[in-house]
N, C-alpha and C positions, 0 to 999 in steps of 0.2 A: 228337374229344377225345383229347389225348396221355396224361391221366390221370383216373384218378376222381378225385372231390372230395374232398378231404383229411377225413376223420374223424374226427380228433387230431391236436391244436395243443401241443405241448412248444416253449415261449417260447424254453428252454433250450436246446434243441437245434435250431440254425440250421444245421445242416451233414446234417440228414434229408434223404432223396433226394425225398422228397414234396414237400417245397419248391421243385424245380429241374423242369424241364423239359424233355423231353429236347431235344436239338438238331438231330437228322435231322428228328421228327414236328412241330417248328417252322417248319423249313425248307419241308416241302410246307403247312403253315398259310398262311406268304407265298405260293404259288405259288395255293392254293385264293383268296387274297385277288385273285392278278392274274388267273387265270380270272374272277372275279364281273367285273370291267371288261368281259369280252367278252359279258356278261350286260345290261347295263348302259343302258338303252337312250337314259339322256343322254348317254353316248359317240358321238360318228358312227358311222356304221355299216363305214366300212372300219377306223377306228382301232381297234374293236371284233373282227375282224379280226386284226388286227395284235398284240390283248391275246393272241387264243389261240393266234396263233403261236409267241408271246415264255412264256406260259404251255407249250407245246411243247418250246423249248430249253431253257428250265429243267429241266425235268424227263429232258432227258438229259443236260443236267450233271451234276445228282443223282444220275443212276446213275453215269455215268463216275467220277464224283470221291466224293461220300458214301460211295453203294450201297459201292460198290469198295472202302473204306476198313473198311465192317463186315464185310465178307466177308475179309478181309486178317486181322482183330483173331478175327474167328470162328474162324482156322485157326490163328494163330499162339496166343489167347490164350482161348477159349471160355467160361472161367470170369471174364473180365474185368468190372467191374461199373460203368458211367458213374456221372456226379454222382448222376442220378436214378434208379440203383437198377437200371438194367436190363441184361442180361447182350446181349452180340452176336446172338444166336439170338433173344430178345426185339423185339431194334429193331429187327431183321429181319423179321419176322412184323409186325408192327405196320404198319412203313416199305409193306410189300408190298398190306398189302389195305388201307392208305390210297390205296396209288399204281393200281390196280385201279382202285379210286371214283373218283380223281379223271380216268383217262383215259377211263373211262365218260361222264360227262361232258363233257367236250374236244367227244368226238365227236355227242354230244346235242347240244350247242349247236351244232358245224357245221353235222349234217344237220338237225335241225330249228329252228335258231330262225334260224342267217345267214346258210345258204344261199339260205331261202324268201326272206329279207330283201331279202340280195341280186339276186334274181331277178325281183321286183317292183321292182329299181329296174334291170332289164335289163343284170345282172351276170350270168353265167351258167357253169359248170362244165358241159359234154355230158355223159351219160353214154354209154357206148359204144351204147346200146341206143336212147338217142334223136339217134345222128346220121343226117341228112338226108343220098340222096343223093351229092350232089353233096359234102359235105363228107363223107363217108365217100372219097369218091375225089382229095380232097384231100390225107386223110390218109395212105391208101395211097401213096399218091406222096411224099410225106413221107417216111414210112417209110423207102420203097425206096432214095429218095435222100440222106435225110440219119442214119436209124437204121440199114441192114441194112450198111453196109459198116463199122460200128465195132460192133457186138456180137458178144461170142463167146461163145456157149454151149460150158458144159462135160459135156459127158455122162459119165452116173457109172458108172464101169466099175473089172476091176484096174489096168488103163493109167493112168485119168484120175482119181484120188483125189479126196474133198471137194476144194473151193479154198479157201484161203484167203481169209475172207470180211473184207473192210475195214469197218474202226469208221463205223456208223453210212450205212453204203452203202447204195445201191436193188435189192437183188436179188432174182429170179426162180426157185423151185422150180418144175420142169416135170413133170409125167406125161405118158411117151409109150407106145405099142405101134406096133409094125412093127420091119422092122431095118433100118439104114441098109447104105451100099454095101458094107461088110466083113461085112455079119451080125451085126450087134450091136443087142442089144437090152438095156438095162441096167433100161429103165423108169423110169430120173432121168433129168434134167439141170440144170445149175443155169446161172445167167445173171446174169452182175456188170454193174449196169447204170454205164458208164464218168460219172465227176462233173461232166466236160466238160460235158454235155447237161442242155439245162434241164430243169424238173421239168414244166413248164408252158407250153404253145403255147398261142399268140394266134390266135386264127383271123381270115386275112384276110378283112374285108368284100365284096371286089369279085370275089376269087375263090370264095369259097363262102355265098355271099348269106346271112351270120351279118351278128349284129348286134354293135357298134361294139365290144363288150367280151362277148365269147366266148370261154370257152377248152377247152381239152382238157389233162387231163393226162398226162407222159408213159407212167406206166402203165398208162391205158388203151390209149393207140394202141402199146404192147408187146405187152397182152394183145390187143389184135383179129387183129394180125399174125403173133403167132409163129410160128402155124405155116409163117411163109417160111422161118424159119430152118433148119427140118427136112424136109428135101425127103422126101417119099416116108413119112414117118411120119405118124402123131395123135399132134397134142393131144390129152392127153383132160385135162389142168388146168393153168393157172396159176395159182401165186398169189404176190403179192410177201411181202417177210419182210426183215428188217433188226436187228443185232445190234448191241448196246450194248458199248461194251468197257472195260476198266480203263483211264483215260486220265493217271490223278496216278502220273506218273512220279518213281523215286526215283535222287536223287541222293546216293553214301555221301561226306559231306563230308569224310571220313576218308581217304580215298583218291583226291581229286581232284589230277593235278597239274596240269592244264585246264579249267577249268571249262567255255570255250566246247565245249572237243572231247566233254565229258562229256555236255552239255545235248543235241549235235547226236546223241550216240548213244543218246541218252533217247528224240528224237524221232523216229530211225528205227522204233522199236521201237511207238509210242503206236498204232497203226493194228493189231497184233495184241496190244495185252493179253489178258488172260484176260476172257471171257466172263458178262455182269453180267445182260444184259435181253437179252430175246429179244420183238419182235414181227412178229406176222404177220397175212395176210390173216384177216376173220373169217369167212368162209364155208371156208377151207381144209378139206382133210378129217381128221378126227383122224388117219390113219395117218400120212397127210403131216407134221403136226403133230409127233407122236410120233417121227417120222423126226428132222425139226429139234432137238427137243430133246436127246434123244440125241446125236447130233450136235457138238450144239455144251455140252452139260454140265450145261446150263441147268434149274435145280429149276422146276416145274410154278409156283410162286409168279413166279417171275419170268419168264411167259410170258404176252405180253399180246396182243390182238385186236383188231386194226384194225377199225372200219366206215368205211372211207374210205383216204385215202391213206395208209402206215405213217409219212411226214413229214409233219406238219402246220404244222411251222416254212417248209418253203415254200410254206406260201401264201402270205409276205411278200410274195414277188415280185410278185404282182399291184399290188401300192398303186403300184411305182412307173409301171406301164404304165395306168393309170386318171386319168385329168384329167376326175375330178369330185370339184372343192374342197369342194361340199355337202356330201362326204361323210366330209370328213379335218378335222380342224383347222385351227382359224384362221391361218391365217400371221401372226405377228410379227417385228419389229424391236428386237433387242436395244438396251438403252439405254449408249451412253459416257457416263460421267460426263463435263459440261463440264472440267474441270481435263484428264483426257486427250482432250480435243479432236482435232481433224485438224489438223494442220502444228504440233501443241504438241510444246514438248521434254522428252519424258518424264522425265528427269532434274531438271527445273528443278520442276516439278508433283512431285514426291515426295521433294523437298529442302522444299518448302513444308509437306508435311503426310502423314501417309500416308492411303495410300488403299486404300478397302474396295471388292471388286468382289464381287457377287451374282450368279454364272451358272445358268441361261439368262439371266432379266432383264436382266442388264449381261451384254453382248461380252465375249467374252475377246478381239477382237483387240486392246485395249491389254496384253494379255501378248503378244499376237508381237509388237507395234511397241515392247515396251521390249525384244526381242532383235534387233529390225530395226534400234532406231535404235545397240546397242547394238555391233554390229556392222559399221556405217556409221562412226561415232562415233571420230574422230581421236585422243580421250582416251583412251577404254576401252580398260585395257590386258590384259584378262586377265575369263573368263566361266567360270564354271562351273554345271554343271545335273545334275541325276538327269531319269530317263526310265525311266517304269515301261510306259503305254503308251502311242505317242506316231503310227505310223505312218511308212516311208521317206520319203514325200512330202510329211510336213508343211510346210509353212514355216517354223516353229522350226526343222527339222531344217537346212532353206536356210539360215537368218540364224548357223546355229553354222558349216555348210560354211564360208558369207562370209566368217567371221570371222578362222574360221584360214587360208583362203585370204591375206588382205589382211596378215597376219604378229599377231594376236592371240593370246594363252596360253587355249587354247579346250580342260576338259574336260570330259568325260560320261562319268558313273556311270548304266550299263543296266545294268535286272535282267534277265538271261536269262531267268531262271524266272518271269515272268509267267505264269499261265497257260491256255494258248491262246495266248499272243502271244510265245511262243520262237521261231519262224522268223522272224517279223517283227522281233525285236529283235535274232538276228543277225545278219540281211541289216545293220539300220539300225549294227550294231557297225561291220560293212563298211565301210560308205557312210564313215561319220564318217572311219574313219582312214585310207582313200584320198584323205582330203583334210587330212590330217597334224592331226586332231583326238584329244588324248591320251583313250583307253578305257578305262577301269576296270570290272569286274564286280561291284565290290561286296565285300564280304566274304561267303565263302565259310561256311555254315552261318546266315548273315542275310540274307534278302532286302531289299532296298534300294526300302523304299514311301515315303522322303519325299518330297515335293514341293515342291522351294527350286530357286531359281537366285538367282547370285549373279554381281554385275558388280563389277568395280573399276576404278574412275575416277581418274584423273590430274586435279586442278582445281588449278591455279596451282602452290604449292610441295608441295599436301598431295594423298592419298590417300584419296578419299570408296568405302566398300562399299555396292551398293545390292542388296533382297534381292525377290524375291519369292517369298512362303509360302503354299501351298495345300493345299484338302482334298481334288482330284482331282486328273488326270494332267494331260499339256501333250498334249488331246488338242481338236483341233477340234470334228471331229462330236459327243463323246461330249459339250464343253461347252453345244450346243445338245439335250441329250436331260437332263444331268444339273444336278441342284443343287449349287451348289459356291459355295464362298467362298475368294480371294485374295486378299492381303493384298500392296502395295508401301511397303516403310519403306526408310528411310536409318538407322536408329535404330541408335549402336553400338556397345550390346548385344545388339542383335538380329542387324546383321551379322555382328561378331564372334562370334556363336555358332555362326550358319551356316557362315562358313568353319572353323571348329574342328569342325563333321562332317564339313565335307568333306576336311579333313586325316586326321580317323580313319579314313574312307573310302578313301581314295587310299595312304595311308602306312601307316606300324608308329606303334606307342606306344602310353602310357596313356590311358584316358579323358580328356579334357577337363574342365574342371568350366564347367557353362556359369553365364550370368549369368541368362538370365532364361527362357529354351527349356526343354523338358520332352520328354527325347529315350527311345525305346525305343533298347536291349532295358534303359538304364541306371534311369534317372530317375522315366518315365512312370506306371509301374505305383505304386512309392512317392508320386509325386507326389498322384497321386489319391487313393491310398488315405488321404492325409495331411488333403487336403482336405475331403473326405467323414469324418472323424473331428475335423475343426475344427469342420465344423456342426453335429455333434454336441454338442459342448462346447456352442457358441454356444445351442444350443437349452436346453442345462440350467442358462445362467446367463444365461436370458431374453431374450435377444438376437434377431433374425432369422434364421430358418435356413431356407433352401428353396435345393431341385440342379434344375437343366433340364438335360438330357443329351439331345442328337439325335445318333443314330451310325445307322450300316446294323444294325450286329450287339451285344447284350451275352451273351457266355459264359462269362469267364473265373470262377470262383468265388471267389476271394479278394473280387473287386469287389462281387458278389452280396451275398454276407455281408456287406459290410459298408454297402451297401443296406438289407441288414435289420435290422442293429442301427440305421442311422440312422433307419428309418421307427419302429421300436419305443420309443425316444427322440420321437417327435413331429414330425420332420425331415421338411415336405414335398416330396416329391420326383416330377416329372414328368419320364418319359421317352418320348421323342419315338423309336421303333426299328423302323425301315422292316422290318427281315426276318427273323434268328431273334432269339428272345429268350427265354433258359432261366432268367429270373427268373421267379416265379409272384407276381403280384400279389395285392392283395386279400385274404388270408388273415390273418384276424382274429389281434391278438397277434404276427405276423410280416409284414404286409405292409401292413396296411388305408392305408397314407400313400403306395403308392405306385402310380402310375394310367399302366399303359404303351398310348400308342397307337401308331401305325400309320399312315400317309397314303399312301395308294397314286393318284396321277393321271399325268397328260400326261406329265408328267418324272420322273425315275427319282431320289427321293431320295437323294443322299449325301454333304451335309454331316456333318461332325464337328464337334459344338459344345458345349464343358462349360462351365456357369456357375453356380455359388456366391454364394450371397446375401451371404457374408462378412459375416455382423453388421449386412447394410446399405450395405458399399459391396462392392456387385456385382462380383466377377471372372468375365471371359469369356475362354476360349482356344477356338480353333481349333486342328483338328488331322491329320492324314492317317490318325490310328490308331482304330480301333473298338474297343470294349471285349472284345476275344477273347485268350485263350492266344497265338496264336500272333500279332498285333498290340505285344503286351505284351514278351513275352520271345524270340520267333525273328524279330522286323523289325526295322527302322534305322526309324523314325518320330520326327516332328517335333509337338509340339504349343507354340503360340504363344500369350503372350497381349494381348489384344488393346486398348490401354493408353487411346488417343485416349476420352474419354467419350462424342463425339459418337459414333461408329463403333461403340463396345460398346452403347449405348444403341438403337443400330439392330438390331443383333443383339437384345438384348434383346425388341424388338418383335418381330420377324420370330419368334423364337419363339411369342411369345403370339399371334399369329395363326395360328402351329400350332396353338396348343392350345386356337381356339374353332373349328377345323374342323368345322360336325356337320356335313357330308357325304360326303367321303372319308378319313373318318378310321375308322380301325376299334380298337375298345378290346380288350384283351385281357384277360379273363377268369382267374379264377383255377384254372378246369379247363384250361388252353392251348387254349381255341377264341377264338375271334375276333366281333365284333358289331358291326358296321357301325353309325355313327350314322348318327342320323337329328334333322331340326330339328324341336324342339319345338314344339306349339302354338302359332300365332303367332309364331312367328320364323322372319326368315328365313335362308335356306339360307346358309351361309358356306364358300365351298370357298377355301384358303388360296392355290393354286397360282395362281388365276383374280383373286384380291386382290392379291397382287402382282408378276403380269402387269401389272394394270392401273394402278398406285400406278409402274410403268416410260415407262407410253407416252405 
């Protein structure tokens, strides 16, 4: 629980920190909800797996970027007080023996409930103590040949100082006694294990008569060997350990004359931030412990104890060397809508109508083949697109090369600051204008999260804009993992508005006033807040009033507030909000109209979707922006609305099969815990992800 249960209810006072939630101890709520999937035992058993992997990287996100952000406010601001009341040192203590518990667990579930799992379906992990033989002299050789000529231990002496330990590296405390060739005995060493090297060996079948799916990981055949490393000494311990660093690197907007050169010397620097998490082996010895800590700065709260490997994010790697389909998800076949058919001309199909795409369910390959064909395309004189995260070797990234290769007016607006995905975006900066494709960054103190491209077509004497608007990136993989809606119009006011961001984007001037778009850092925030104070109205002079809101995140407090004043008015309002959510629902006289769930399955919700009963005639927009501060007023965001009746009335649905999920929906409680539904008596089980899969195929 992030709070106790409110005590007193003052109607009056909507702006009480008891009413908010915090948003770090929400944040690990989501991650507690994606841990339960690897609990889960109607999940397969390797995608189960794969939840606690993904529940793993999360939580060094958390630290690199959250943690990192309270420890920042701690030093510079300590008397600071969030929405909810709680001061830096607070959500700190809090943050910390929630994140204890939850990797206590992590590790219960590996070793006891998926590993056994595993094992009984003749999956296997060695541990050093049960290898046979012949595969112990496998691995020796292994070793010899492929680990002992790229590892260097550093022995701790005056000469040889701590090393410099890399964010999130696999490294080795040593305890040694003897002295090497000079006479030196320090009694450390330490051992950076290189990234190059997998985490995890496959043991061949034919060479060490293991069976078909064996493996070893690489810490142990470290720990059985080291002592080659030191000729002539003892081991008397190893044990792994691995440091969490500041990784939300700052850029001063105020002082940039480069943004690309400013970003590139951000990311030199991301691999020694200051020091946030600290874990280590759990058998280590406290001195050794005590050594580390010290060491590296690290408060006893944020020192954590492995029982098993200190990465548990690689154990992904195994899914993909396992060909047992029984044990992963079912494979599907995303649905084209017939209108974009194969050999149809995508232009000619979106002059007819616009059209709605739902991914995974629907391909997004009809968004590369309307930059494929748009690029091919004798007419199209001129492309533009943003790129938030996209990949060098996309195909989109192909069909813009094409473009301006063949003499098109081809640009791209990349956000640098993606992040994680800054080397990648400017490598792809490269790419593009080695192939005379114009690069924009963006505006500089606004990250650039829309999601539009935009075509202009030459058709007879006149000029046709064609647009596509979405709620995720132009990203392949990620559109078969993630929920996303894309929208193709001709419509133009919709064009027209699009190219007027991308004017504000690329050039100087005023705002634009757009016709029918709802853009951050300008519009958005009022626009909603406009809307949500319509229903209000509507609800007090009898009218229909009910909000369905699906986003990843709601933070921002202006919006909250006025959540509350619409539910206290009578305004019902269902939010659909995959991961933090610092509204507290349920609180009688301040909340009781507003019911927030949660769906956590196969694909990674993150649709933007806002829709308004409006008295009765329903408005739905789509949108790239989630309900946060820094979505609101620090992005370039696009929200669309979504006009066609057929297309919003499908939306409308897809909704309401969210919100009769009783089995991976989890509801949120007015204390910010979470509670899994479950189907009632007689009925049956409704999981929505699984419903329209199946409403595609």
């Amino acid at each position: 629980m992030s709070k106790p249960i409110i005590k007193k209810v003052d109607a009056n006072d909507l702006e009480n920190p008891d009413y908010y939630i915090n948003r770090e101890l929400s944040l690990m709520e989501f991650n507690d909800r994606v841990l339960a999937q690897a609990r889960n035992e109607a999940v397969p058993l390797l995608e189960r797996l794969n939840y606690l992997c993904i529940s793993s990287s999360n939580l060094d996100e958390f630290f690199e970027v959250r943690v990192a952000s309270v420890l920042q406010m701690l030093k510079m601001d300590p008397g600071a007080v969030s929405s909810d009341g709680l001061t830096p040192h607070e959500q700190l203590d809090r943050i910390c023996k929630k994140a204890h518990v939850l990797v206590e667990e992590q590790y219960r579930v590996l070793n006891e409930v998926l590993l056994p799992q595993l094992d009984n379906e003749n999956i296997r992990f060695i541990r050093r103590d049960k290898w046979t033989p012949i595969q112990k002299k496998w691995l020796e050789k292994f070793f010899n040949v492929e680990l002992l000529p790229i590892l260097t231990p550093v022995g701790l002496d005056s000469a040889h100082p701590f090393p410099r330990i890399l964010n999130k590296s696999l490294n080795f405390i040593i305890s040694l006694t003897g002295k090497d060739a000079f006479g030196r005995n320090s009694g450390r060493a330490v051992l950076q294990v290189p990234r190059a090297l997998p985490r995890i060996i496959q043991l061949p079948q034919e060479e060490t008569d293991s069976g078909p799916y064996e493996f070893v990981f690489l810490s142990s055949i470290i720990h059985a060997f080291v002592d080659k490393l030191f000729n002539g000494m003892t081991v008397k311990g190893c044990h792994q350990f691995r440091v969490t660093r500041n990784s939300d690197f700052f850029v001063n907007d105020d002082a940039i004359d480069d943004l690309l050169h400013a970003v590139e010397g951000e990311l030199l620097m991301r691999n020694y931030g200051d020091e946030v998490r600290m874990e280590i082996d759990g058998n280590c010895p406290e001195e050794t412990t005590l050594f580390l800590k010290e060491r590296f700065r690290v408060h006893i709260d944020r020192v954590f104890y492995a029982k098993g490997p200190v990465n548990l994010s690689r154990l992904q790697a195994i899914n993909s060397l396992i060909d047992r389909p029984d044990l992963k998800f079912t494979p599907f076949n995303s649905h084209i809508p017939p209108q974009l058919g194969r050999k149809k001309n995508v232009f000619d199909a979106i002059k007819k109508q616009d059209i709605l795409l739902h991914h995974p369910y629907e391909s997004f390959r009809p968004v590369v083949e309307f930059l494929r064909q748009a690029a091919v395309d004798q007419n199209v004189l001129a492309i533009k697109q943003t790129l938030y995260r996209t990949g060098v070797d996309s195909p989109i990234v192909s069909a813009l090369v094409k473009a301006a290769r063949v003499g098109k007016e081809v640009t791209v607006v990349i956000e640098l600051r993606a992040r994680f995905d800054e080397k990648e975006n400017i490598d792809l900066a490269a790419k593009l204008q080695e192939a005379a494709v114009h690069v924009v960054y963006g505006v500089v103190g606004y990250k650039t999260h829309a999601k539009m491209c935009l075509v202009l077509r030459k058709e007879g004497k006149s000029l046709r804009n064609y647009v596509h608007l979405g709620t995720g990136n132009y990203h392949l993989r990620t559109a078969r993992l993630y929920t996303d809606y894309g929208l193709f119009s001709c419509n133009k006011e919709f064009t027209e508005d699009v190219r007027r961001i991308f004017a504000q984007l690329t050039s100087l001037g005023k705002v634009s006033k757009l016709n029918r778009l709802l853009q951050s850092p300008f519009t958005l925030h009022k626009g909603l807040i406009g809307k949500i104070n319509r229903e209000i109205e509507n609800k007090k002079n009898g009218l229909p009033a009910k909000i369905i809101i699906k986003v990843n995140a709601i933070v921002e407090e202006e919006l909250i507030l006025a959540f509350y004043k619409a539910s206290q008015t009578g305004v019902e309002i269902k939010l659909i909000v995959r991961g933090v959510c610092c509204l507290r629902p349920g609180v009688k006289g301040i909340s009781e109209n507003i019911e927030v769930r949660s769906i956590i399955g196969r694909f990674l919700e993150h649709t933007r979707i806002y829709a308004f009963s409006n008295g009765g005639e329903w408005e739905v927009y789509a949108a790239s922006a989630d309900l946060m501060n820094r979505n609101m007023f620090r992005r370039v965001e696009t929200c669309f609305p979504i006009d066609s009746k057929k297309l919003h009335d499908r939306i409308l649905n897809d909704l309401e099969c969210y919100l009769k999920d009783n089995t991976q929906a989890w509801l949120l409680q007015s204390d910010g815990s979470y509670v899994q539904t479950k189907p009632r008596k007689n009925e049956e089980p409704y999981i929505v992800q699984q419903e329209l899969l199946k409403s595609f195929q």
